[in-house]
C-alpha positions in Angstrom: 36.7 215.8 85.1 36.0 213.4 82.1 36.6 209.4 83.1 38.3 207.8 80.1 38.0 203.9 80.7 40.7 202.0 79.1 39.4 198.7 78.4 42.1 195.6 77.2 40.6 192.7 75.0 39.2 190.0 76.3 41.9 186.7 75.5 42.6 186.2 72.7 43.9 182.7 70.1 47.3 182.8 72.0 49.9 180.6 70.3 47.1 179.7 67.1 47.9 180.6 63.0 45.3 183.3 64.0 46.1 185.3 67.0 43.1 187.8 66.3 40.5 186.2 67.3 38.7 186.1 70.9 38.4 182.6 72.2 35.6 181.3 74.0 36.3 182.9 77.7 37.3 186.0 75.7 33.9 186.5 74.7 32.7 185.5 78.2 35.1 187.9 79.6 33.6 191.1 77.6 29.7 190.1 78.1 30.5 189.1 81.9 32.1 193.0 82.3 29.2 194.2 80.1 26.7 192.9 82.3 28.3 194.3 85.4 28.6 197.7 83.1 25.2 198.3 83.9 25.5 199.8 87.2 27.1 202.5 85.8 25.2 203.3 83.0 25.7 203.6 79.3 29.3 204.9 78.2 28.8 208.1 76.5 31.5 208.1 74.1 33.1 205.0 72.6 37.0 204.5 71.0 38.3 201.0 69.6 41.2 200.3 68.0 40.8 198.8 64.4 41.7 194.8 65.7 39.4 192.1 65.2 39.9 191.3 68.6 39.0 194.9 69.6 35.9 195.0 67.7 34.7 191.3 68.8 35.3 192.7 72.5 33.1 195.6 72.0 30.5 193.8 70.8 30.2 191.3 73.4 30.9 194.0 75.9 27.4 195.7 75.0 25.8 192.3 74.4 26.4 192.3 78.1 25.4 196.0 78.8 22.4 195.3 76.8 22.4 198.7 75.2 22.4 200.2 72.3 26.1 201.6 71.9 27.0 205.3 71.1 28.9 205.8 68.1 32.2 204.6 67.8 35.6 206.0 66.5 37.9 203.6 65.2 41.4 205.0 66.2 44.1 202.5 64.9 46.8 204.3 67.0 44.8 202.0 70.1 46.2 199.0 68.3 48.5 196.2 69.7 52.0 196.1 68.5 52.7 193.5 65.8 53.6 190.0 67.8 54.3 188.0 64.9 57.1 190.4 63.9 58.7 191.1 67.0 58.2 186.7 67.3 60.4 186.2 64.1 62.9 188.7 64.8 64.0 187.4 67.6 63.9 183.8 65.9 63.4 184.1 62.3 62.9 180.2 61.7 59.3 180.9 63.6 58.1 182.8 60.3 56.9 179.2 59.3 54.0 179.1 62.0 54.4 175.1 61.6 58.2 175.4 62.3 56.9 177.9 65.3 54.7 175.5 66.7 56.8 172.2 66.1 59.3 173.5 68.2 57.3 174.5 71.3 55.2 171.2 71.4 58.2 169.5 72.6 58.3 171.0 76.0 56.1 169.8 78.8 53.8 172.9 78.5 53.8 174.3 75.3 51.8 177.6 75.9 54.2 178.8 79.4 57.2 178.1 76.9 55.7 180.0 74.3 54.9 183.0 76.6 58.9 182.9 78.3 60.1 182.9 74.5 57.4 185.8 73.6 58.2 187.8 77.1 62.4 187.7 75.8 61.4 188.9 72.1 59.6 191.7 73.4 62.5 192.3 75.7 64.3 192.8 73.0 62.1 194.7 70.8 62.3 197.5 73.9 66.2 197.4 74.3 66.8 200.2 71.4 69.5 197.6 70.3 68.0 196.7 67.5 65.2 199.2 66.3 65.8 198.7 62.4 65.0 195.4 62.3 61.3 195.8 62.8 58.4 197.3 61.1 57.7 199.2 64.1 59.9 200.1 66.8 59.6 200.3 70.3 59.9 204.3 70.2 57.6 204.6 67.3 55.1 202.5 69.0 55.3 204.7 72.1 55.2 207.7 70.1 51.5 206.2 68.3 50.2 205.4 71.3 50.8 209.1 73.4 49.5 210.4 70.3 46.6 208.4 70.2 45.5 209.5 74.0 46.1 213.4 73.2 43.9 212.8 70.2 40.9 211.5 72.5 41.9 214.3 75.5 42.0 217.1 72.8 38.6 215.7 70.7 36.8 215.3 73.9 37.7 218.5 75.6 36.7 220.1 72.6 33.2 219.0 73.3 33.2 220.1 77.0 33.8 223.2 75.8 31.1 223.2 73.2 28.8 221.8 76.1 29.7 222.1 79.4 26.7 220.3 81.1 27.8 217.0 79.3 28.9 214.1 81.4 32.0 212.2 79.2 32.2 208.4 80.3 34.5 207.9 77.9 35.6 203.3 76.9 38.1 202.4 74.5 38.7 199.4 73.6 42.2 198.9 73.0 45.2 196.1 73.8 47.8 195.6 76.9 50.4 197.4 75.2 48.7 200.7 74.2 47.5 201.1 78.0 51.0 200.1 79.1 52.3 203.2 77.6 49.5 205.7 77.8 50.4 204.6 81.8 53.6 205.1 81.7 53.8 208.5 79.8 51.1 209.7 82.9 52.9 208.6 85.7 56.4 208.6 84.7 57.6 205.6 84.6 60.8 204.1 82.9 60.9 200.9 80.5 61.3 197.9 83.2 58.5 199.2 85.8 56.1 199.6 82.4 57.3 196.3 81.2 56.3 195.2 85.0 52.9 196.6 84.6 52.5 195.4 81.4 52.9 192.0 82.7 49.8 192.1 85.3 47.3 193.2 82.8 44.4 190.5 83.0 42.4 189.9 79.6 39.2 192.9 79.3 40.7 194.5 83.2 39.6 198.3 83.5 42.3 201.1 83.5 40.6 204.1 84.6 42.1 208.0 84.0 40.7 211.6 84.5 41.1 214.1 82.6 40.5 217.9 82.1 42.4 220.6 79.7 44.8 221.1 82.8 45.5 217.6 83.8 45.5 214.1 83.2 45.5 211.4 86.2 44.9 207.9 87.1 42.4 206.8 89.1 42.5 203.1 89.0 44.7 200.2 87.3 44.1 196.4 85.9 40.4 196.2 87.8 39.2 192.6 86.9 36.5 192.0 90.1 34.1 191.6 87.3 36.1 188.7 86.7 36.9 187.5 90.0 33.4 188.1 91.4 32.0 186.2 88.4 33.6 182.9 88.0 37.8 183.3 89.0 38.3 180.7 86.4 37.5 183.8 83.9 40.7 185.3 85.0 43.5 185.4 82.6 46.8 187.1 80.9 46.9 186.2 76.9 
């Protein structure tokens, strides 16, 4: 069977005008699981959504793998939903990002208060209650996201069957969200237990699925030892 490796961003500018950019320990995060890439050898086929913060975590993922990288298909259906969006629909006052950030420097920790208020405005986003109010809804999203895996499953089985001696180690770099769903569409699961899943995704963790023309599988979910056996202050959620 083909082993497609779902691979989240490393973190990210949580909370700053520009979310799309990997901090520091983001880039740390990608070379660190780059460099313990190696034991498995090069990927042999390489998907990314079209983020900056997908790009910048491929990039310091093979600076870490210290190969050259295969070719790469940018496949924007692997891309994050919009935050800022589902942010000011659930308080349209935070479409000033000064008025956004005003209000959440008066609690004791700013960026925990900003991630309770971010967690409810995605709640909402998901409840179907309110689906014309964004640019993207929640079923649409899930619908890009399926559609992006099936695109991968039916591009790379098309390639086994052109040649079937190929070994398919197959990375994409994508975001929390997209692997979320691809997830949940595999195994079955309902809104709150992918919302729950969702939620214990660490920044550049390793989902790992199997796949044939028959069948697709999951093998393993949200592996961050690279992290953890590195430095555990590496470790984080946004």
């Amino acid at each position: 069977m083909a082993s497609l490796y779902l691979i989240r961003h490393g973190q990210a500018s949580f909370g700053q005008a520009d979310y799309d950019l990997l901090s520091e320990k983001g880039q740390k995060q990608a070379h660190v699981l780059g460099q313990s890439w190696r034991a498995q050898g090069q990927p042999s086929y390489c998907y990314c959504g079209s983020l900056l913060r997908h790009e910048q975590t491929k990039h310091h993922f093979f600076l870490g793998l210290d190969q050259a990288q295969p070719a790469t298909v940018s496949h924007s259906g692997f891309n994050e939903f919009d935050h800022q969006d589902i942010l000011i629909k659930y308080q349209p006052k935070w479409r000033a990002y000064d008025e956004m950030q005003g209000h959440f420097r008066r609690f004791p920790d700013p960026k925990k208060a900003l991630a309770t208020a971010f967690d409810s405005a995605v709640i909402r986003w998901m409840s179907g209650e309110h689906d014309e109010d964004y640019k993207e809804s929640w079923p649409v999203f899930k619908v890009r996201c399926i559609q992006a895996l099936q695109d991968v499953i039916k591009q790379q089985t098309t390639i086994k069957q052109d040649n079937p001696e190929i070994h398919q180690n197959i990375v994409v770099f994508t975001s929390g969200g997209p692997i979320t769903v691809m997830l949940s569409h595999v195994l079955g699961l309902d809104r709150q237990q992918g919302l729950a899943l969702n939620q214990q995704l660490r920044n550049t963790s390793v989902t790992k699925l199997l796949f044939d023309k028959h069948r697709v599988s999951v093998d393993f979910y949200n592996n961050y030892s690279h992290l953890s056996q590195h430095n555990a202050e590496l470790i984080s959620f946004r």
